[in-house]
TORKOL-635059 format. One record per atom (N, C-alpha, C): residue in three letters; x, y, z. Coordinates in steps of 0.05 Angstrom, whole numbers, padded with zeros to 5 digits, always signed. Each point is the difference from the previous one (the first is absolute). Layout:
N
AlaXYZ ...
***
This chain:
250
Unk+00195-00477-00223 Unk+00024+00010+00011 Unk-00006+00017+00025 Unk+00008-00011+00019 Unk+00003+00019+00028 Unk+00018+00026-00004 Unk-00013+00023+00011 Unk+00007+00027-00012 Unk+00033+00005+00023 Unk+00009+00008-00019 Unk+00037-00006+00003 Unk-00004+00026+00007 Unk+00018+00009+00022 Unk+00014+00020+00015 Unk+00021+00014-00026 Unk-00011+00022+00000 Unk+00013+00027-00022 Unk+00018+00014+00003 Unk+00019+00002-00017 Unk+00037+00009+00000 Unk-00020+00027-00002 Unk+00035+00015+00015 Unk-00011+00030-00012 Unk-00011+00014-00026 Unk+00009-00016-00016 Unk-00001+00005-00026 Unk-00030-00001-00014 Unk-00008-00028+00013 Unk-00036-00001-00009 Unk-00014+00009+00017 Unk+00009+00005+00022 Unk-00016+00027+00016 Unk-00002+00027-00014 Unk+00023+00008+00000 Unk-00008+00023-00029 Unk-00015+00002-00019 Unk+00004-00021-00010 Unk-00015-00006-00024 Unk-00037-00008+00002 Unk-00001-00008+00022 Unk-00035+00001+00004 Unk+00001+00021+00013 Unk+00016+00023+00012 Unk-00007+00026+00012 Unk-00012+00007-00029 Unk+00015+00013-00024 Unk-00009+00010-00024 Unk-00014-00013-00008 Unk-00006-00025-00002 Unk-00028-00012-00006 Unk-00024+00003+00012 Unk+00002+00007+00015 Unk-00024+00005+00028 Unk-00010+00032+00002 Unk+00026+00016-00004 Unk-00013+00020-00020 Unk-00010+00013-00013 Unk+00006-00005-00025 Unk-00009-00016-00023 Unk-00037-00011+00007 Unk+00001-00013+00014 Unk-00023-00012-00001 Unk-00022+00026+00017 Unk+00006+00006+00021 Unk-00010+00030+00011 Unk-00006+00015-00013 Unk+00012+00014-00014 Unk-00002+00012-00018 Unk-00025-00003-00027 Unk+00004-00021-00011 Unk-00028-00016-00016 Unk-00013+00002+00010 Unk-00013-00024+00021 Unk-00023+00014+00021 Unk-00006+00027+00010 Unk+00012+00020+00009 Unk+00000+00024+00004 Unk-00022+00009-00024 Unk+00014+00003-00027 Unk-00008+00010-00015 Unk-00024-00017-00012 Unk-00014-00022+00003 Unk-00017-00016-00001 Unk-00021+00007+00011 Unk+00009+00004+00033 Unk-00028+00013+00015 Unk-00009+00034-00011 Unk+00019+00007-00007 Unk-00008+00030-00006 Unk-00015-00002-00017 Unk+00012-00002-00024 Unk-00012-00009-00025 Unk-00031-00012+00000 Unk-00013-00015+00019 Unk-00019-00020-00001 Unk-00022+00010+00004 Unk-00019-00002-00021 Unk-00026+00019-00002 Unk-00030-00017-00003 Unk-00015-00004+00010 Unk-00019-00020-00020 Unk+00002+00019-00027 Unk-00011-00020-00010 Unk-00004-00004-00036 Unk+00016-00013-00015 Unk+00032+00000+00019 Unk+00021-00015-00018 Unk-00005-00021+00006 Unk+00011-00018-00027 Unk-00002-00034-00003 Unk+00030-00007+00026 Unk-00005-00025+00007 Unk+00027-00010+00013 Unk+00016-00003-00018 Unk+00000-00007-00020 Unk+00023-00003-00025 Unk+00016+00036+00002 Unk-00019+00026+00003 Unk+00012+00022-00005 Unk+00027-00007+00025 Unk-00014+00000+00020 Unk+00023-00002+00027 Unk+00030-00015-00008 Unk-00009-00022-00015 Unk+00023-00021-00003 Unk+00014+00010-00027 Unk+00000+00017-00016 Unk+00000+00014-00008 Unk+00027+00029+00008 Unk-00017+00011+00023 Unk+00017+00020+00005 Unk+00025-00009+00012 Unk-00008-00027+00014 Unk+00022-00021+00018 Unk+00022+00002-00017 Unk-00008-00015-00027 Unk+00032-00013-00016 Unk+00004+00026-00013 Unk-00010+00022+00001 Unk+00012+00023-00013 Unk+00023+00014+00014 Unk-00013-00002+00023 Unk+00019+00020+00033 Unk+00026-00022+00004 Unk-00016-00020-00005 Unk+00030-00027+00011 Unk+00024+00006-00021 Unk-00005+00004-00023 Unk+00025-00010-00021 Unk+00003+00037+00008 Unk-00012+00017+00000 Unk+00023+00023+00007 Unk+00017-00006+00020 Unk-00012-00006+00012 Unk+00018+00001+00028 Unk+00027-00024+00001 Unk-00007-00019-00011 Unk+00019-00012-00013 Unk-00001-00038+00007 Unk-00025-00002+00016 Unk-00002-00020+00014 Unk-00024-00029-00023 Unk+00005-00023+00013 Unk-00015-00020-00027 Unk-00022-00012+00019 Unk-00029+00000-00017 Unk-00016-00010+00011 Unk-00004-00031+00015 Unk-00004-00004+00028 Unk+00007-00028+00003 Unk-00019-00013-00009 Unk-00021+00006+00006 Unk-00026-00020-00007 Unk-00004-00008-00027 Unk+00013+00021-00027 Unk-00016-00008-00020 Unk+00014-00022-00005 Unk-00011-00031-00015 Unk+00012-00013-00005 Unk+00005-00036+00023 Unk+00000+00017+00025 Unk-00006-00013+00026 Unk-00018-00023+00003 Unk+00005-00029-00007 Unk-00011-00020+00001 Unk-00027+00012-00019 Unk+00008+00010-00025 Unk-00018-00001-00019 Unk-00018+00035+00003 Unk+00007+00005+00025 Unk-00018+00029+00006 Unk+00005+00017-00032 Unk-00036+00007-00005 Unk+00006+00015-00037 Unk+00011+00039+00008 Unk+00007+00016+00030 Unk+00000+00012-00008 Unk+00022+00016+00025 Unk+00004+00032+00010 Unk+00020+00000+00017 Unk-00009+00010+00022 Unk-00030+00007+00007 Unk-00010+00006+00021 Unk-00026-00023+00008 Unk-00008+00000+00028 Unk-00018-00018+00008 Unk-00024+00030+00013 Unk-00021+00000-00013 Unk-00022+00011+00000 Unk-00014-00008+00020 Unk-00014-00002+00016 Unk-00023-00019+00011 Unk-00027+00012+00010 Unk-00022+00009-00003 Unk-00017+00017+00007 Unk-00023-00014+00023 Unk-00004+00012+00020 Unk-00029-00009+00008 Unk+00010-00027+00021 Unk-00021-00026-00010 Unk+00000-00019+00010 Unk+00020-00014-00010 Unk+00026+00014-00024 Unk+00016-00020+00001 Unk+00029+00007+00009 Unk+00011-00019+00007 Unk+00022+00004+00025 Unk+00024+00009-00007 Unk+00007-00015-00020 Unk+00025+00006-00015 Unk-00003-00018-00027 Unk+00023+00002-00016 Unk+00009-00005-00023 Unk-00017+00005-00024 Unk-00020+00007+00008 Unk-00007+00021-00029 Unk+00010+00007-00018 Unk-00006+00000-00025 Unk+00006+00002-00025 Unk-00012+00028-00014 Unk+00018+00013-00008 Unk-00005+00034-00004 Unk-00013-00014-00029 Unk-00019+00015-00005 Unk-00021+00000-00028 Unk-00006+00021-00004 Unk-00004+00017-00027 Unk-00014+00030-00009 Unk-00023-00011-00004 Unk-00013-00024+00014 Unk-00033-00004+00002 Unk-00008+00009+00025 Unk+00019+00000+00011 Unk-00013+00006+00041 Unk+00009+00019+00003 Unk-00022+00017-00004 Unk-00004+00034+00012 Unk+00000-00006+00029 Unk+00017+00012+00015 Unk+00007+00018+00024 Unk-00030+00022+00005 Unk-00013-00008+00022 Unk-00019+00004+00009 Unk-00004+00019+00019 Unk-00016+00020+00013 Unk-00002+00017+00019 Unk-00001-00009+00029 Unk+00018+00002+00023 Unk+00001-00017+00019 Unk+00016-00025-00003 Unk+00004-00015-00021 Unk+00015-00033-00001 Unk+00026+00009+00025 Unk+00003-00019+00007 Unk+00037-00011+00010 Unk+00006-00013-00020 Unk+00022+00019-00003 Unk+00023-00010-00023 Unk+00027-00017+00009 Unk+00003-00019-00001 Unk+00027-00004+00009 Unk+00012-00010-00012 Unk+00031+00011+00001 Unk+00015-00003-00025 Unk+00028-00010+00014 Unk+00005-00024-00014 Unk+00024-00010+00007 Unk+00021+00000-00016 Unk+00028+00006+00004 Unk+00015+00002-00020 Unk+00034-00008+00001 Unk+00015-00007-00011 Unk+00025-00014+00009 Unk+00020+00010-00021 Unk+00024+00006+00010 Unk+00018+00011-00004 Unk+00028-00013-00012 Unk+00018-00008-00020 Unk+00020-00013+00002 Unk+00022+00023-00011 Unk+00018+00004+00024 Unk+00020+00016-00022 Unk+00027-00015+00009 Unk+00018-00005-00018 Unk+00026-00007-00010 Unk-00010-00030+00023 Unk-00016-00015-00005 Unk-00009-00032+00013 Unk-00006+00006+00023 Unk-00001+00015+00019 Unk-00013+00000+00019 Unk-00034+00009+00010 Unk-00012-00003+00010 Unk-00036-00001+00001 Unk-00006+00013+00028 Unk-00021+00017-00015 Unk-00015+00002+00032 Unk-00028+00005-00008 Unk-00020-00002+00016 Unk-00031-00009-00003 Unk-00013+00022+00017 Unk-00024+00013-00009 Unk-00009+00009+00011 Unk-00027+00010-00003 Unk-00017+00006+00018 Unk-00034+00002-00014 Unk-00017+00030+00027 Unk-00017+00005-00014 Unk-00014+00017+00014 Unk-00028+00004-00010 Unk-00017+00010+00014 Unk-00031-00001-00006 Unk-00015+00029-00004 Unk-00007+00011-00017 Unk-00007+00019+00003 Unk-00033+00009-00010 Unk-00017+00022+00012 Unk-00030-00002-00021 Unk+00012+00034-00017 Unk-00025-00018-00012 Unk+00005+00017-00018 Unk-00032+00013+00001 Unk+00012+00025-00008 Unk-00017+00033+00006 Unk-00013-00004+00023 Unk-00024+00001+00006 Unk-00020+00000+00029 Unk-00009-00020+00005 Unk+00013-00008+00028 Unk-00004-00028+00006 Unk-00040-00001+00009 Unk+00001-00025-00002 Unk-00034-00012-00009 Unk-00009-00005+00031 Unk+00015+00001+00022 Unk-00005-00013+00028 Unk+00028-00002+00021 Unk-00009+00012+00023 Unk+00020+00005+00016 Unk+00016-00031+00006 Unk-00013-00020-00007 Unk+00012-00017+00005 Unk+00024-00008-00009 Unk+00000+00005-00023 Unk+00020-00001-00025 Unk+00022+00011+00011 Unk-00012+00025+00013 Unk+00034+00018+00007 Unk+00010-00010+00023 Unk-00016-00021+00008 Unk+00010+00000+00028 Unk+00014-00031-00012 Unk-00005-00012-00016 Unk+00015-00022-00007 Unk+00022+00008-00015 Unk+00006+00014-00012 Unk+00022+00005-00010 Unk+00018+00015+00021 Unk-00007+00016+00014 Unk+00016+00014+00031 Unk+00008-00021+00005 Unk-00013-00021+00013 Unk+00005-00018+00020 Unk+00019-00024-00014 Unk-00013-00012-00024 Unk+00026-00014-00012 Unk+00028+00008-00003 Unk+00002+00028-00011 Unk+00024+00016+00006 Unk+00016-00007+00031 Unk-00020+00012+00017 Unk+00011-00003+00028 Unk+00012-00023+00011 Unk-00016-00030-00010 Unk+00015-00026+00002 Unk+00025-00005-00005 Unk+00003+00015-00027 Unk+00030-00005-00015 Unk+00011+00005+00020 Unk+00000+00029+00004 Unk+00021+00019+00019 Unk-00003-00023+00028 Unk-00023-00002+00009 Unk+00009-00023+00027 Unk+00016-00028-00006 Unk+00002-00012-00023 Unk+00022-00016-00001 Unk+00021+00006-00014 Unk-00001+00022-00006 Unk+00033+00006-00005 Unk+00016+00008+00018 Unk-00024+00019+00026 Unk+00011+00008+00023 Unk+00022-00008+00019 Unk-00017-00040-00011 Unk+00019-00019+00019 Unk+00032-00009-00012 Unk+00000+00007-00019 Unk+00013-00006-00013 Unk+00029+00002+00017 Unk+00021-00019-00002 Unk+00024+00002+00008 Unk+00026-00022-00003 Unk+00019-00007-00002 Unk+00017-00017-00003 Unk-00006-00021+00029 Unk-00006-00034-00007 Unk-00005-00014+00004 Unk-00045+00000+00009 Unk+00006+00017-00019 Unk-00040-00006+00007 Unk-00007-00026-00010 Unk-00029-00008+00004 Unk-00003-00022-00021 Unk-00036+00005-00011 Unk-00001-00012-00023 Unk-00016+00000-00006 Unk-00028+00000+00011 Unk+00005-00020+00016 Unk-00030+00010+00013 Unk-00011+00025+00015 Unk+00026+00009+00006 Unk+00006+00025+00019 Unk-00024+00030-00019 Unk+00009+00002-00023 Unk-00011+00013-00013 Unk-00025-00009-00018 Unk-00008-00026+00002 Unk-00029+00001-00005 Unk-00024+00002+00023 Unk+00022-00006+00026 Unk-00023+00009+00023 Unk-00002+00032+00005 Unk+00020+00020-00005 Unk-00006+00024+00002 Unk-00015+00011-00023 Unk-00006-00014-00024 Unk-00018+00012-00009 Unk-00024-00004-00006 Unk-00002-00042+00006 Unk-00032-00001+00018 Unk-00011+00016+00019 Unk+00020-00001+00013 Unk-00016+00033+00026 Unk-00013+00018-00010 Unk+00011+00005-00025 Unk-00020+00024-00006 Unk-00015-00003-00013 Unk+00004-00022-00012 Unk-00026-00001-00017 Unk-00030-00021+00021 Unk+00010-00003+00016 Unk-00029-00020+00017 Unk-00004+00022+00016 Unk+00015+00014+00005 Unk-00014+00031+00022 Unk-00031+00004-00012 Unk+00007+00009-00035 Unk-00015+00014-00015 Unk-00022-00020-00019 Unk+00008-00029+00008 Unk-00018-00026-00008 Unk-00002-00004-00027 Unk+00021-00003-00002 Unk+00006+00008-00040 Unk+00007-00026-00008 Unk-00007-00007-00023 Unk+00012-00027-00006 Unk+00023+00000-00015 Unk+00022-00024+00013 Unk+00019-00004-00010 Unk+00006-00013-00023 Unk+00014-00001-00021 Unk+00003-00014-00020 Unk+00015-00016+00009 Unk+00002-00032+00002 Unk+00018-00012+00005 Unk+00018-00025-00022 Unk-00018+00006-00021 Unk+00019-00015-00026 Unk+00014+00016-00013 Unk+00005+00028+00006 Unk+00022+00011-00012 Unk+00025+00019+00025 Unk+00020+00007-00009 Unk+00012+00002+00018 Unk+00034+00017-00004 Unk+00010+00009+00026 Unk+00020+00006-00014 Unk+00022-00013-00001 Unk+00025+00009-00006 Unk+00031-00023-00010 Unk+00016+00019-00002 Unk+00025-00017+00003 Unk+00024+00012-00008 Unk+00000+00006-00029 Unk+00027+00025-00016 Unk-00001+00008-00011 Unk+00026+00021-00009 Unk+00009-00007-00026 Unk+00028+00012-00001 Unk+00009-00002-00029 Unk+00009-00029-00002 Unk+00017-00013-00015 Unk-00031-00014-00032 Unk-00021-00012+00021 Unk-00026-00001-00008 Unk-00021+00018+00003 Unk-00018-00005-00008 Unk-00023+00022+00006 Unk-00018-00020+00028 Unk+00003-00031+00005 Unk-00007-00007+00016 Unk+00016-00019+00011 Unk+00018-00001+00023 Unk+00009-00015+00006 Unk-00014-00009+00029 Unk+00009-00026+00013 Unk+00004-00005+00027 Unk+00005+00013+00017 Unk-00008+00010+00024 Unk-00024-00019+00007 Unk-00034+00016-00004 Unk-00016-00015+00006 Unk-00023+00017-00001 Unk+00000+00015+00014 Unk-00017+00017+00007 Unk-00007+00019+00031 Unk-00032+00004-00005 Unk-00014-00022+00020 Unk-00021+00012-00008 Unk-00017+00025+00023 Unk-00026+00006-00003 Unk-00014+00024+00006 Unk-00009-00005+00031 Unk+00005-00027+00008 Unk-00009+00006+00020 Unk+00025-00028+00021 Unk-00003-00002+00025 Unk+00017-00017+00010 Unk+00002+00000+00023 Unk+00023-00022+00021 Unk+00005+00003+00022 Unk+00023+00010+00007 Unk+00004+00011+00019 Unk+00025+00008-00001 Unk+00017-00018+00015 Unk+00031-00001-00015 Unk+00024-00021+00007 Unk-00005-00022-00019 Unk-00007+00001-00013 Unk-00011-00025-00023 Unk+00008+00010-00034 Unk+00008-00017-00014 Unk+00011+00004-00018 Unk+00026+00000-00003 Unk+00014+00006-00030 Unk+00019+00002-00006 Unk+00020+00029+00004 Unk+00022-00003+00016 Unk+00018+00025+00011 Unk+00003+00008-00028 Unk+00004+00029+00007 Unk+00013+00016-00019 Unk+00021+00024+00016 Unk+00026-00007-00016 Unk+00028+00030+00003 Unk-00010+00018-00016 Unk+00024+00021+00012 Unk+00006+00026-00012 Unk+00016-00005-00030 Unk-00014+00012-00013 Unk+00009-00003-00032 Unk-00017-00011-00020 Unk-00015-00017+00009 Unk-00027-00001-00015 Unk-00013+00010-00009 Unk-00020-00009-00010 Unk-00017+00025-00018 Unk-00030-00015-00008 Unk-00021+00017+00012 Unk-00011-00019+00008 Unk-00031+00020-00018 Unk-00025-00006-00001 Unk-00033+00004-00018 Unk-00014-00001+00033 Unk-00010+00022+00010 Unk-00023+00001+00009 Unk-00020+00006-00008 Unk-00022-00021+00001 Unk-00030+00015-00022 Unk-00019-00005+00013 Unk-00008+00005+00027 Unk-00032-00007+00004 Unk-00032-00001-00021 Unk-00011-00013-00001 Unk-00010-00001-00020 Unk-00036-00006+00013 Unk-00020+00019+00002 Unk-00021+00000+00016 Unk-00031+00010-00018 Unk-00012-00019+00014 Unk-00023+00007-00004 Unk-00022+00004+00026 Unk-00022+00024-00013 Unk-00023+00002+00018 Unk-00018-00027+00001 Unk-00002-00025-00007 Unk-00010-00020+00001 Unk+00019-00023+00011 Unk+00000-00027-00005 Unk+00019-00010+00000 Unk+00014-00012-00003 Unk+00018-00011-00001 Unk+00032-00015-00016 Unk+00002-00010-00022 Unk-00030-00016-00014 Unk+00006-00016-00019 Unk+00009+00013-00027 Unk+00002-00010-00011 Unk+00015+00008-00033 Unk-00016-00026-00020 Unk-00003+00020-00021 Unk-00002-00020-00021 Unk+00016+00017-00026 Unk+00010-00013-00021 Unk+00014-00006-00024 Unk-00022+00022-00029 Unk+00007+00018-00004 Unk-00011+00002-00022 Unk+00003-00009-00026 Unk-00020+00003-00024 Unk+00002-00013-00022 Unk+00029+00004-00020 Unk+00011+00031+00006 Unk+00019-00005-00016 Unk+00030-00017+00021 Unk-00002-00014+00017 Unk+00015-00017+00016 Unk+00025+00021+00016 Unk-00011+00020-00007 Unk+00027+00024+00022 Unk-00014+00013+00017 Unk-00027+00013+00000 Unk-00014+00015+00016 Unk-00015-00019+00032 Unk+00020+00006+00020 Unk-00011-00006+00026 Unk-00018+00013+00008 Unk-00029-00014+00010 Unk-00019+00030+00006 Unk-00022-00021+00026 Unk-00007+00017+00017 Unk-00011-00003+00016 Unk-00024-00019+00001 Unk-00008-00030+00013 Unk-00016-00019-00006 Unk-00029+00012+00010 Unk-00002+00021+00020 Unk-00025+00011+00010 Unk-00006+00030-00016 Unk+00013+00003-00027 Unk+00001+00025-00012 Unk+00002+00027+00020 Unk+00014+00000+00028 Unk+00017+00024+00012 Unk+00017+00015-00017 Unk-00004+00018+00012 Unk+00020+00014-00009 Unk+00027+00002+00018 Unk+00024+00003-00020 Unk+00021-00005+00017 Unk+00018+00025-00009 Unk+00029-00002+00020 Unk+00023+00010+00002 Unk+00025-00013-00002 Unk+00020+00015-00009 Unk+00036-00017-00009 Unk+00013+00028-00001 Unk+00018-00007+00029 Unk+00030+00016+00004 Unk+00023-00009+00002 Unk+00018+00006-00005 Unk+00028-00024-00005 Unk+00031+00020-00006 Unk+00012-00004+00018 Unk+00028+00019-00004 Unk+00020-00022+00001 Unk+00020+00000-00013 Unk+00024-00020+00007 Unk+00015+00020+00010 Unk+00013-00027+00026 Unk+00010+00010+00019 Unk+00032-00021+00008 Unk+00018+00021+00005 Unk+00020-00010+00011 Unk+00010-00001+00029 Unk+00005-00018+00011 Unk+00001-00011+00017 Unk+00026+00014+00013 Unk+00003+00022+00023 Unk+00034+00004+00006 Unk-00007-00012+00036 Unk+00020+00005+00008 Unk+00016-00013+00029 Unk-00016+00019+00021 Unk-00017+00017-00003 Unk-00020+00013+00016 Unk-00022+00007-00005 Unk-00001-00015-00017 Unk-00027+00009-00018 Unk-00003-00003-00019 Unk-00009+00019-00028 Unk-00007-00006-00030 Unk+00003+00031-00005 Unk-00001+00003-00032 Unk+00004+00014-00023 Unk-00023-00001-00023 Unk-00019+00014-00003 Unk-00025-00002-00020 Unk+00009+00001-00016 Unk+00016-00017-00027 Unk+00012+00006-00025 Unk-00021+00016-00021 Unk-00029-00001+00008 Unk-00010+00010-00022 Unk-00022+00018+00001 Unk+00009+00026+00013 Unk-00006+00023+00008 Unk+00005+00028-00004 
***
């Protein structure tokens, strides 16, 4: 499904979802110490969510066993929270997490280390992945197009010679947790598929200090780096208005 332009009504409704999801993360990074298992995190996730009043999107999600995505180190995303994987001194944590309240979705991820980072490099990959987002959201505006925003955030990431992930990517997002069209990390600009105001759209740059390839881990959810790099994942859903955009999940 190509991501459908949003009545006022489900604009609202991923505002409080997006929220909602801020908020979890918020209290996620605080919270996050080495020693805890990734299961503790996912954990505090579905505890903060059902106060607040919102339903986990992921658990359940083409089979996903749980309601947060964990991913440490060399792996990129979709990690599977376990009370066997102790949280480490230094690791990047990144934790992805998705929101549905009264059917509407919003997605969102961030990278954080945990206690004292192990190498300046680390901080400078997670700064700088951050900073990508923000450069393609920057562009963000009613009639952009897709490629528009994967070339502003190649820019930043070939400044700093980082590798791009290019089998994963971002999408629309609302009604699904992934809809049409893709958006991926890097691009030309004027190329791709237009997008209006009212949409609602997943930006996630997704980087590594090595580069691009991916391979599949054994339990068939964990994406992780084919040169064992270590990587980064930032991701805000974003709405699309007539001068610009709206960070729903901040």
């Amino acid at each position: 499904m190509f991501t459908k332009v949003k009545t006022q009504n489900e604009i609202n409704l991923m505002r409080k979802s997006g929220k909602m999801l801020a908020q979890v993360l918020d209290i996620l990074e605080k919270e996050l110490k080495p020693g805890m298992s990734t299961k503790d995190l996912s954990n505090i996730a579905a505890k903060e969510l059902k106060k607040l009043g919102g339903q986990p999107t992921f658990l359940g999600y083409q089979g996903f066993p749980d309601v947060l995505c964990v991913s440490l180190n060399d792996e990129i995303v979709h990690g599977i929270p376990s009370k066997k994987r102790i949280i480490q001194e230094g690791d990047l944590v990144g934790m992805d997490f998705g929101v549905t309240y009264q059917g509407m979705i919003t997605d969102a991820a961030r990278t954080v280390i945990a206690g004292k980072p192990k190498q300046n490099q680390h901080i400078q990959l997670v700064e700088r992945t951050k900073e990508s987002l923000m450069a393609g959201i920057n562009v963000i505006h009613d009639g952009i197009r897709t490629g528009d925003i994967g070339n502003a955030i190649q820019d930043v990431l070939d400044k700093y010679k980082y590798g791009i992930v290019q089998d994963l990517v971002g999408h629309g997002v609302g009604h699904s947790l992934h809809e049409d069209p893709n958006i991926p990390n890097y691009g030309r600009k004027g190329t791709g598929p237009w997008l209006s105001k009212g949409m609602t759209i997943a930006i996630e740059p997704m980087v590594t200090l090595g580069d691009y390839n991916v391979r599949l881990a054994e339990d068939k959810w964990t994406i992780l780096t084919q040169d064992g790099s270590w990587s980064a994942h930032f991701e805000h859903t974003i709405l699309i208005t007539e001068d610009g955009y709206e960070i729903l999940t901040q």
